[in-house]
C-alpha positions in Angstrom: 350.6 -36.2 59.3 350.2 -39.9 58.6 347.5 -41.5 60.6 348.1 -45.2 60.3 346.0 -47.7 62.1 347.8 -51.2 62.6 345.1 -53.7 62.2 344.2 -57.7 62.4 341.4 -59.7 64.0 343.9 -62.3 64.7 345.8 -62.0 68.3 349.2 -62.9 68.0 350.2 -61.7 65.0 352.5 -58.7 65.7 350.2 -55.8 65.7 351.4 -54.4 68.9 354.9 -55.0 68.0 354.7 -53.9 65.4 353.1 -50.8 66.8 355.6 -49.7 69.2 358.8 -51.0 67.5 358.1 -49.3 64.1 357.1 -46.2 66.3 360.4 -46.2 67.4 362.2 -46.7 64.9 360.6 -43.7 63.0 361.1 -41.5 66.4 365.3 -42.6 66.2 365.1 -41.6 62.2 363.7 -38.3 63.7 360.3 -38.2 62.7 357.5 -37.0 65.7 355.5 -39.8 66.4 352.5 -40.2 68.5 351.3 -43.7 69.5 347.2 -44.5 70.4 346.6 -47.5 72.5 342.9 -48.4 71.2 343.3 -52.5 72.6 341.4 -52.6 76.3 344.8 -55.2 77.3 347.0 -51.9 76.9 349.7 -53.9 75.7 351.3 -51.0 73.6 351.2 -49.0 77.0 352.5 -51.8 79.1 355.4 -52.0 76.3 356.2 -48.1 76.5 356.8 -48.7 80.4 353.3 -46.9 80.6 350.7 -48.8 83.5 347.6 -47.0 84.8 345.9 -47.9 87.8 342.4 -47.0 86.5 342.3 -43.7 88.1 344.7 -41.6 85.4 343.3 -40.6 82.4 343.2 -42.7 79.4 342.0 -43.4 76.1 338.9 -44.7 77.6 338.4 -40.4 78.9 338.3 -39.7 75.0 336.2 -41.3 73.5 333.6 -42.1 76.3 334.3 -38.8 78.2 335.3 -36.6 75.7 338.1 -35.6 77.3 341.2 -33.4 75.2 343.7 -35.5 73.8 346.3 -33.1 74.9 345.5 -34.0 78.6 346.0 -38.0 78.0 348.6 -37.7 76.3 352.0 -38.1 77.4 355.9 -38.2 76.2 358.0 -41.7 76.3 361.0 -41.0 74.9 362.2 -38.8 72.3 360.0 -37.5 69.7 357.6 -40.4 71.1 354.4 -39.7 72.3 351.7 -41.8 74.1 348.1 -41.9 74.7 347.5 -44.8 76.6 345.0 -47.6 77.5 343.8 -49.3 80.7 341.4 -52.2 81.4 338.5 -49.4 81.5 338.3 -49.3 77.6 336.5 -52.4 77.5 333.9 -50.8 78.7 333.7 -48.5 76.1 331.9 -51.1 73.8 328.8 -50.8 75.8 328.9 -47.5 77.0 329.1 -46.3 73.1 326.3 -48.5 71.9 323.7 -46.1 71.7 325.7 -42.8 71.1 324.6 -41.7 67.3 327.6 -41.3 65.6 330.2 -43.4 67.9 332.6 -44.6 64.7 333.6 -41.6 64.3 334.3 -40.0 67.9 338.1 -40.5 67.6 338.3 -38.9 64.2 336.7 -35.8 65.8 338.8 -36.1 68.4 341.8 -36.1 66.3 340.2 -33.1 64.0 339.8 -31.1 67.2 343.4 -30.2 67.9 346.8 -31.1 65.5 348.1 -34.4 67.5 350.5 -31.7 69.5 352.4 -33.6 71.9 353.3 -31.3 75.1 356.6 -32.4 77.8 356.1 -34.7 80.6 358.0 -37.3 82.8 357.8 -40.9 81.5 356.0 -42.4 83.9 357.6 -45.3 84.7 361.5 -47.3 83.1 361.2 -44.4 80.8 361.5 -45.6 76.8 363.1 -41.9 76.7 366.6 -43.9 78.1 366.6 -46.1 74.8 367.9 -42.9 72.9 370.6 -43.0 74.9 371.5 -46.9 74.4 371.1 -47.5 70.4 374.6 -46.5 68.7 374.8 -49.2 66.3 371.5 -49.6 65.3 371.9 -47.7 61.8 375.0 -50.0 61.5 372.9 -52.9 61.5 371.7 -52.1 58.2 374.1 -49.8 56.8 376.8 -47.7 58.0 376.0 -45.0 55.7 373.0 -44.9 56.8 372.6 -41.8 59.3 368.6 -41.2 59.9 369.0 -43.9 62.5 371.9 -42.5 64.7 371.0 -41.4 68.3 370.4 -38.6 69.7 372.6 -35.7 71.2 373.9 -36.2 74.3 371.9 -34.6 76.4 368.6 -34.4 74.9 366.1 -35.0 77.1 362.4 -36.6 77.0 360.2 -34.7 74.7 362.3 -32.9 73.0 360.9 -30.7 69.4 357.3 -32.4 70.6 355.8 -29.0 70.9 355.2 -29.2 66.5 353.0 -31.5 65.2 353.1 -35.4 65.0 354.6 -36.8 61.4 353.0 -40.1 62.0 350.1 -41.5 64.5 350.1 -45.3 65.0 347.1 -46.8 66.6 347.3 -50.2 67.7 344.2 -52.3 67.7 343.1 -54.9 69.5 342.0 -58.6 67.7 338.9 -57.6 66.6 336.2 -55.5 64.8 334.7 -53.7 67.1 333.6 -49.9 68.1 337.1 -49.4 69.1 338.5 -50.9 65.7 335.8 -49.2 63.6 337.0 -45.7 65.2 340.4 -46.6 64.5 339.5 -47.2 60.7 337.2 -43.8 60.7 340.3 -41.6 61.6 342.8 -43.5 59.5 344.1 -42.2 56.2 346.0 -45.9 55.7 346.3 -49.6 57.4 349.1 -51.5 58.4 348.5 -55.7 58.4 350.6 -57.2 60.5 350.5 -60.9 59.7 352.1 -63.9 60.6 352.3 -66.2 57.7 350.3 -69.4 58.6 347.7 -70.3 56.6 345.0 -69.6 59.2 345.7 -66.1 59.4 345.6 -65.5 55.3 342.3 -66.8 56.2 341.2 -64.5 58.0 342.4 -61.7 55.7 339.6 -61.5 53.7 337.0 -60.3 56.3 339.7 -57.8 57.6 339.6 -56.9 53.8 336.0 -56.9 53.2 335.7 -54.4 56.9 337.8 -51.9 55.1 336.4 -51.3 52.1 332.8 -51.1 53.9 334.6 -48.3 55.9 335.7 -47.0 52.7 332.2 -46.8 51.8 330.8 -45.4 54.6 332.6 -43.9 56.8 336.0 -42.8 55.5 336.8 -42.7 51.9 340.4 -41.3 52.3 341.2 -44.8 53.9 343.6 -47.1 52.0 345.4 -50.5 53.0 348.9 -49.5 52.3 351.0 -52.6 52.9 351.2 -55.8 54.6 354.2 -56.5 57.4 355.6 -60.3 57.5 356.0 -60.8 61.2 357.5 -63.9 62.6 359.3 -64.8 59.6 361.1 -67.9 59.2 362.4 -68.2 55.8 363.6 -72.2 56.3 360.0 -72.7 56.5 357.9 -73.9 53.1 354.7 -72.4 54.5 356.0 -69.2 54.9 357.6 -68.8 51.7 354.4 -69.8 50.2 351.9 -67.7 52.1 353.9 -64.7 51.3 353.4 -65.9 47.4 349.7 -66.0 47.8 349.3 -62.9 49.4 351.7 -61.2 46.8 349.9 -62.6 44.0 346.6 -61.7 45.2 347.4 -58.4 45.6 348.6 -58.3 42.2 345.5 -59.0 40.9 344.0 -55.8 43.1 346.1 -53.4 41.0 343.6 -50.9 39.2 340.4 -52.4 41.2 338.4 -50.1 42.7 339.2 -51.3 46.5 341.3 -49.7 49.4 343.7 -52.3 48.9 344.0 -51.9 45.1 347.9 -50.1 45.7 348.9 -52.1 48.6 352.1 -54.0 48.9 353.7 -56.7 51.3 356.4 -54.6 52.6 360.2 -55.7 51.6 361.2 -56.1 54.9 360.4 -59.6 57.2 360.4 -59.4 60.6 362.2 -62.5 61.5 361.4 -64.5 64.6 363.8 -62.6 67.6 363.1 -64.0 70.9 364.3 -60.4 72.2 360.9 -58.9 70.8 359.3 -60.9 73.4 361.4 -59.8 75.9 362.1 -56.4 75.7 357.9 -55.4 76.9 358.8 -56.9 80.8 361.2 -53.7 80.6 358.8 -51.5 79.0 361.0 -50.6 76.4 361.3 -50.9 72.5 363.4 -53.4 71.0 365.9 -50.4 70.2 366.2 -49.6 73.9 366.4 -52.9 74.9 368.7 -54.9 72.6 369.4 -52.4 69.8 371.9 -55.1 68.1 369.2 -57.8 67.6 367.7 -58.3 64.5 364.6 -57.4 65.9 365.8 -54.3 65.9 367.5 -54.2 62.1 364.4 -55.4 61.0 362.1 -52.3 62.4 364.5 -49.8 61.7 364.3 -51.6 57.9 360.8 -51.7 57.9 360.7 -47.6 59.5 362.5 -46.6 56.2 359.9 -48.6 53.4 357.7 -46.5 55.4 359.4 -43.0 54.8 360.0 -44.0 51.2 363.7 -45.1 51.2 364.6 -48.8 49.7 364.8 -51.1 52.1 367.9 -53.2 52.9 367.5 -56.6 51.4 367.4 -58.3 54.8 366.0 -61.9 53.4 367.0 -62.9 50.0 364.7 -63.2 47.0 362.1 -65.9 47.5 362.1 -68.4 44.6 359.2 -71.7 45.3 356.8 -73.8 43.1 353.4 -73.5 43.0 352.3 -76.8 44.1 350.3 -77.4 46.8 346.6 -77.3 46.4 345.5 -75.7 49.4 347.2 -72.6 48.2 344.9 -72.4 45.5 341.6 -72.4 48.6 343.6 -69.6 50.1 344.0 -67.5 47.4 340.1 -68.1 46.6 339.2 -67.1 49.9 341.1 -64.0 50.4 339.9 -62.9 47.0 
């Protein structure tokens, strides 16, 4: 199982979208997937057409009351799992400030039971319908493509959940907190979402330094495995040139003895798609909700970097001059 934890301490960047779009992408490819909700807005849960009222178990009941992850969790669609979040897991902060040993409560968590997703009714527009509604998503990327084709007729919710998860995504919210910290502990990789404005290359660096201090401490299987380009424009100058930075930078990682010395900007660029801002208000993935989109060609892209295959070229090859001066001060800050 891969446990990935989808991380920046900038809001607005695509974390939870990318969270819940890749997840299901790599649930349409067939893969078991199993999605934590670790942010207190429980925007991953909102976008899964998941919405507690504070009295239904949560991810708050894990790591506060120690409560099974088997009896939070619950099924969203096909091979997609949930464990979701409410307002109460702000609290958890506090509440977890004095407990010896509270970076690591989720990993124990995890280590308790194989993430071992059991049947039961989406709760609420059911994701489980966008199975049903995505013929022509492989097509968007190429028709020979068939890991992406849709399910049976008549498979139902939950279906093949009873073996264990292939991947565990847990989305974070903007900051570096107990929650984040216990995302990082039960990691084995990171995901960095980022938006490419100069601001948040900026902010990369303390993201950065956080993970190799988890390395150090806590977990020393954890690695940063890639960066994902969200709200790509490629007519843009800026975002042609943060992309170079962050390339070259990385570059200079290779062979350092960092958790990001093998890590990668991922292929793929998620273009701006006003239907990925859309398709939460139905609590559904892009793939239920507009599975034609580019949104959508561009997660189920990005889905199969993550399982190894080539990705499509989706944007061509990025050619720019090294000019400006300010890229230089971002390049010296990240590193």
């Amino acid at each position: 199982m891969r446990k990935i934890a989808v991380i920046n301490r900038k809001g607005g960047v695509g974390k939870t979208t990318t969270t819940v779009n890749l997840a299901a992408a790599l649930a349409l490819a067939g893969k078991r997937v199993c999605v934590l909700d670790l942010d207190p807005q429980a925007h991953a849960s909102t976008h899964l057409g998941v919405e507690l009222d504070g009295t239904t178990p949560s991810m708050y009941d894990v790591l506060v009351a120690g409560k099974p992850l088997a009896d939070v969790r619950r099924d969203v669609g096909d091979n997609l799992s949930l464990v979701p979040a409410d307002i109460n897991l702000a609290a958890a902060e506090v509440e977890l400030a004095g407990i010896v040993g509270r970076e690591v409560i989720l990993r124990e968590a995890l280590a308790s039971e194989e993430v071992n997703p059991t049947p039961h009714p989406p709760p609420r527009c059911g994701e489980g319908e966008h199975a049903r509604g995505t013929p022509g998503v492989s097509e968007n990327i190429n028709e020979s493509r068939s890991s992406f084709s849709p399910p049976r007729t008549g498979e139902g919710s939950g279906v093949g959940l009873s073996s264990p998860a292939d991947f565990l995504l847990m989305d974070c919210g903007p900051s570096l907190g107990v929650l984040t910290l216990n995302a990082l502990a039960a990691a084995d990789e990171v995901f960095i979402p980022l938006q490419p404005h100069f601001l948040a290359l900026h902010g990369l660096s303390k993201l950065l330094e956080t993970t190799a201090l988890v390395a150090r401490r806590i977990n020393p299987k954890l690695v940063v495995s890639g960066v994902v380009v969200c709200l790509y424009d490629a007519a843009t100058k800026l975002a042609q040139e943060v992309v170079a930075d962050l390339t070259a930078f990385l570059d200079k990682s290779r062979g350092a003895s960092v958790p990001w010395a093998n890590a990668r900007v991922f292929g793929t660029r998620v273009r701006r798609n006003i239907k990925l801002a859309e398709c939460p208000s139905f609590g559904k993935s892009v793939f239920g909700y507009a599975p034609k989109s580019s949104g959508a060609a561009d997660y189920a892209a990005l889905a199969m970097e993550v399982m190894g295959a080539t990705a499509p070229q989706v944007i061509g090859p990025i050619k720019i001059q090294v000019e400006a001066p300010a890229r230089q001060t971002v390049v010296e800050q990240v590193a």
